[in-house]
C-alpha positions in Angstrom: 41.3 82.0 7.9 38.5 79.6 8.9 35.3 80.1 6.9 32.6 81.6 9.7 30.1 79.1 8.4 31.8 76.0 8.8 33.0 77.6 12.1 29.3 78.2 13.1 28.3 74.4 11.9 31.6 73.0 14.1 30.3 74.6 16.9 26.6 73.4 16.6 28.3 69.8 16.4 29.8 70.4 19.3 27.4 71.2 21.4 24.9 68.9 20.2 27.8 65.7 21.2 28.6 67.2 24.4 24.8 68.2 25.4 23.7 66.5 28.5 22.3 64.1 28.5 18.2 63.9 29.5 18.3 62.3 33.6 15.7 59.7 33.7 15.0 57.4 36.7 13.3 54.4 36.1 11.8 52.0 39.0 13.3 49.1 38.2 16.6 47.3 35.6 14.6 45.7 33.0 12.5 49.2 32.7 15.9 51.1 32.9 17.6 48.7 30.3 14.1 49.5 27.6 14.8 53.3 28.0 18.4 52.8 27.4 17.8 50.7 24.5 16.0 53.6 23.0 17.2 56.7 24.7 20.8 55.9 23.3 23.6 58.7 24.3 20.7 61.0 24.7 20.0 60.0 28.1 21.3 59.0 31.5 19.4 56.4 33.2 19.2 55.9 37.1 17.3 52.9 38.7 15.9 52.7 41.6 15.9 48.7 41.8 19.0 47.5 40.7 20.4 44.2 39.1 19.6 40.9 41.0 17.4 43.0 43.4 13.7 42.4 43.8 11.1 45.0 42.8 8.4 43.4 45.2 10.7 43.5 48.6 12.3 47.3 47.4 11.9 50.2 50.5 12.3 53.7 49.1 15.5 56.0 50.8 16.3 59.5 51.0 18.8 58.8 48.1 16.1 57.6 46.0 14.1 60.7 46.6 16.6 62.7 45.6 17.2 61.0 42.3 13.5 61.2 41.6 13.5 65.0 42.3 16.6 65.5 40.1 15.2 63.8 37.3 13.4 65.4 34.3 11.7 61.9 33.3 10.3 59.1 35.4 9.2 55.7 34.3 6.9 53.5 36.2 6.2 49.7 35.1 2.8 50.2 36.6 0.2 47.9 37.6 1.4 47.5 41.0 4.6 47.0 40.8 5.9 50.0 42.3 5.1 50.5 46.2 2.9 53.3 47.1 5.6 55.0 48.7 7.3 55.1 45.4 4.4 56.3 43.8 3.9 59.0 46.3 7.4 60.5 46.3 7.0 60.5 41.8 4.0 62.7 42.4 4.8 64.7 45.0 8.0 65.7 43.2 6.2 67.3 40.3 8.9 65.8 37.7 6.6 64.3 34.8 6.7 60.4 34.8 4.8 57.8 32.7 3.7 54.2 32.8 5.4 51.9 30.6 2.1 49.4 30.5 -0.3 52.0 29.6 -2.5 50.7 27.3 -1.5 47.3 27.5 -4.0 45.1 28.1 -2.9 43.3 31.7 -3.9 39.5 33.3 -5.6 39.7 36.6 -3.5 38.2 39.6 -5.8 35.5 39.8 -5.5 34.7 35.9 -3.0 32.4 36.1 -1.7 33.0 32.4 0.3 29.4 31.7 -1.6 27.3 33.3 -4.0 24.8 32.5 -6.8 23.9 34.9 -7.8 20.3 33.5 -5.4 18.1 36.7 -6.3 17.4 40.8 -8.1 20.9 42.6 -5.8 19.7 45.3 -2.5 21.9 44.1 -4.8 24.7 44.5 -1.7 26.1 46.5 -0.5 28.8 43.5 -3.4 30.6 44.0 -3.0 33.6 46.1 -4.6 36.8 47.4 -2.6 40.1 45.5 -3.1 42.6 43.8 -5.5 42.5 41.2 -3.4 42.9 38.3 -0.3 40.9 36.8 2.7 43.3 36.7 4.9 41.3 35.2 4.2 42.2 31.4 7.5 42.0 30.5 7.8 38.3 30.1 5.8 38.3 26.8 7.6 39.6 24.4 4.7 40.7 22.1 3.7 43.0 24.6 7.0 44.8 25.1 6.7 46.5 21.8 3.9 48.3 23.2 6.1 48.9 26.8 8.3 49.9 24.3 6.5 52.6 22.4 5.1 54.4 25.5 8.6 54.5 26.5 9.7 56.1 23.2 6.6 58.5 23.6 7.9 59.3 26.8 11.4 60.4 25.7 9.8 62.2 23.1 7.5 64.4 25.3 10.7 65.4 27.3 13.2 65.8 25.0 11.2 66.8 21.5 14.4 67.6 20.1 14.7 64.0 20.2 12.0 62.8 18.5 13.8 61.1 15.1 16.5 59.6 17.1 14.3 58.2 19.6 11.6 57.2 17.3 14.1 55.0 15.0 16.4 53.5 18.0 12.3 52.3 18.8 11.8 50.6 15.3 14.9 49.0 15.6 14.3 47.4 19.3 10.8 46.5 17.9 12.7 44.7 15.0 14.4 42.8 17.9 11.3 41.9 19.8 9.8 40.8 16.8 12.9 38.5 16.1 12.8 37.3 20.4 9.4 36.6 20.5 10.1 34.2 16.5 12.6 32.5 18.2 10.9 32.1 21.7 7.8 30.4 19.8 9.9 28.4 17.4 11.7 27.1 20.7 9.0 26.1 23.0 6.7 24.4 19.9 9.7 22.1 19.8 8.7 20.9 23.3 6.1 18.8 23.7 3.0 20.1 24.9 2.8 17.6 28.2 6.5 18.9 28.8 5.8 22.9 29.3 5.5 22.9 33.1 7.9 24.7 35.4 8.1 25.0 39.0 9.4 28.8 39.7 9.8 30.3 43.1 6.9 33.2 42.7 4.0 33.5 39.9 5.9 35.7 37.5 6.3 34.0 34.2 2.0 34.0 34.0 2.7 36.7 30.6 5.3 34.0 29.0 2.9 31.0 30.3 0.1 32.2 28.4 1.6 33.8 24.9 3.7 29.9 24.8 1.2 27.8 26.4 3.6 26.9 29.5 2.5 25.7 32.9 4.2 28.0 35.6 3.3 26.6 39.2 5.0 28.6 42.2 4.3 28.4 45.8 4.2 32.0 46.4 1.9 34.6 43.9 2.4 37.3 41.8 4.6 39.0 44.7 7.3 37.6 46.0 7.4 38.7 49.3 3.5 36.4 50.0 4.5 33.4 52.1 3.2 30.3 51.3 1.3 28.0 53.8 2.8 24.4 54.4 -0.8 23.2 53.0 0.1 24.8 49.7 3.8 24.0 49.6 2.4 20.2 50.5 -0.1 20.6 47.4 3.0 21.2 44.7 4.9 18.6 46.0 2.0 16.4 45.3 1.4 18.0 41.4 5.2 17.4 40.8 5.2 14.0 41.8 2.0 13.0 40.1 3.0 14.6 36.9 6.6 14.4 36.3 7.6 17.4 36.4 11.3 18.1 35.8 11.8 21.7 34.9 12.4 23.8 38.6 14.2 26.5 38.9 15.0 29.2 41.5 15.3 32.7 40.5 17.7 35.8 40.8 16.3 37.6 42.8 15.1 35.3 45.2 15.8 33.1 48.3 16.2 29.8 46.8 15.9 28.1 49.8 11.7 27.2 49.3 12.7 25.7 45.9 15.5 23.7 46.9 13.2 22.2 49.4 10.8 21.5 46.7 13.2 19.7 44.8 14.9 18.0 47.5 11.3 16.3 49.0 9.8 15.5 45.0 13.8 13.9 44.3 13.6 16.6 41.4 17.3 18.6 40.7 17.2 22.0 40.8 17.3 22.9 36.9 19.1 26.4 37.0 18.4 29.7 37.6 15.8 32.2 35.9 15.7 35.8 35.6 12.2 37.0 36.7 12.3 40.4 37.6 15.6 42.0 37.3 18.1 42.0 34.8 21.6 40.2 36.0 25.1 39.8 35.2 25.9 39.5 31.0 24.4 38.0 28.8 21.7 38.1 31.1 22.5 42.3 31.8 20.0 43.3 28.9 16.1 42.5 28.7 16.9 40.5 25.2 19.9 38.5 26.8 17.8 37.8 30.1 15.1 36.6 27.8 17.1 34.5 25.5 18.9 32.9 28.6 15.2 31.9 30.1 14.5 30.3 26.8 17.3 28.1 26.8 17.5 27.3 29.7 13.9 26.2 30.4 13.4 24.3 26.7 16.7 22.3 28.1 14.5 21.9 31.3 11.2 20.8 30.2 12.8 18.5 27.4 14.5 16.2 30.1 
């Protein structure tokens, strides 16, 4: 005869394993890979921008909508990044939904991070006219504990049953953004200061720039989808040229074509590929592995 209590404790261990697991929809892979990261078995995570596909050039469907509306949780990157349209359909669906970068202390679009004003005004082609925040916060490691956190918070005020497990899967990805962003420094410092510039094909690494003292130069701005005008694509050429600059690379989730003819006219090889705003195929299929595949690849870059 089984003993009811141990019957009763089974059964409470059952459930709990086969619970569902909390649907959250998050607008973009890097976003979605942070909430998985700390959401663990306890949640299912649906993106609306996926691997390889750009945040900047997404158009919302009736799928989409329908993901959002079945969701009980979902997370926004904020500070522009989403559409209006996406933002729209979050509030008009009534599910409860939170910003990942609330708090965090943003660089204005026209505060270009990573780069150093003391050459020529006449590259003044990587300025351009955007919105009037950075989004792209996830490129400093530092700051992603605090993305972090207000994603854990998040979890917590939608599944409170949760809190424990979500609040030490946290302390452990903080532990490993602690260890990224040791590694990152200890990386770039081995580069010589004059070195750090890097021709990228939009203005998204301004975040990493600025926390590792890189130059970024790109010939279109903070969104990708802004083309750039010959005068400024003639102005890069021109800074490349005049200062050596051997690190370029195209991106994943971009047209390479504007880079390529960069490098072709400047005689400069294309360096490799980055990951700027969406997560990619493994190692690079986790925020931590796209991170530690930029850092390698651009210190091998920049120390040509």
């Amino acid at each position: 005869m089984k003993h009811p209590k141990l019957t009763l404790i089974a059964a409470l261990l059952t459930t709990a394993a086969t619970a569902a697991p909390l649907p959250v929809v998050t607008s973009f892979s890097i976003l979605g890979d942070v909430a998985k990261q700390i959401g663990g078995e306890r949640v299912s995570i649906q993106s609306l921008v996926g691997a390889n596909q750009d945040t900047h050039a997404y158009h919302m469907t009736s799928g989409d909508i329908k993901k959002i509306r079945s969701a009980k949780l979902v997370l926004l990157n904020g500070l522009g990044l989403e559409a209006a349209d996406v933002q729209r359909a979050v509030k008009q669906s009534k599910v409860s939904y939170a910003e990942a970068t609330k708090g965090i202390q943003p660089l204005k679009a026209e505060e270009e991070g990573g780069h150093h004003h003391d050459h020529d005004h006449d590259h003044e082609g990587h300025h351009h006219d955007h919105g009037e925040y950075d989004p792209h916060v996830w490129n400093d490691p530092v700051l992603m504990s605090a993305y972090a956190q207000n994603v854990a918070e998040a979890l917590i005020k939608a599944d409170p049953e949760g809190k424990v497990y979500y609040q030490q899967r946290l302390g452990n990805y903080q532990m490993q953004l602690k260890k990224l962003h040791s590694d990152a420094q200890a990386a770039f410092n081995a580069v010589p200061a004059a070195k750090r510039k890097v021709l990228t094909g939009h203005d998204a690494f301004s975040y990493m720039g600025k926390r590792y003292h890189i130059e970024f130069i790109a010939p279109q701005g903070v969104s990708s989808e802004a083309e750039p005008s010959a005068k400024q694509v003639a102005a890069i050429i021109r800074q490349i040229k005049r200062e050596g600059i051997k690190a370029v690379f195209t991106e994943n989730i971009k047209d390479t074509r504007m880079v390529d003819r960069i490098a072709k006219e400047t005689g400069v090889n294309v360096s490799g590929k980055l990951y700027s705003d969406a997560l990619g195929n493994a190692p690079a299929d986790t925020y931590i592995g796209m991170y530690r595949h930029n850092i390698k690849a651009l210190t091998n870059a920049m120390k040509q």
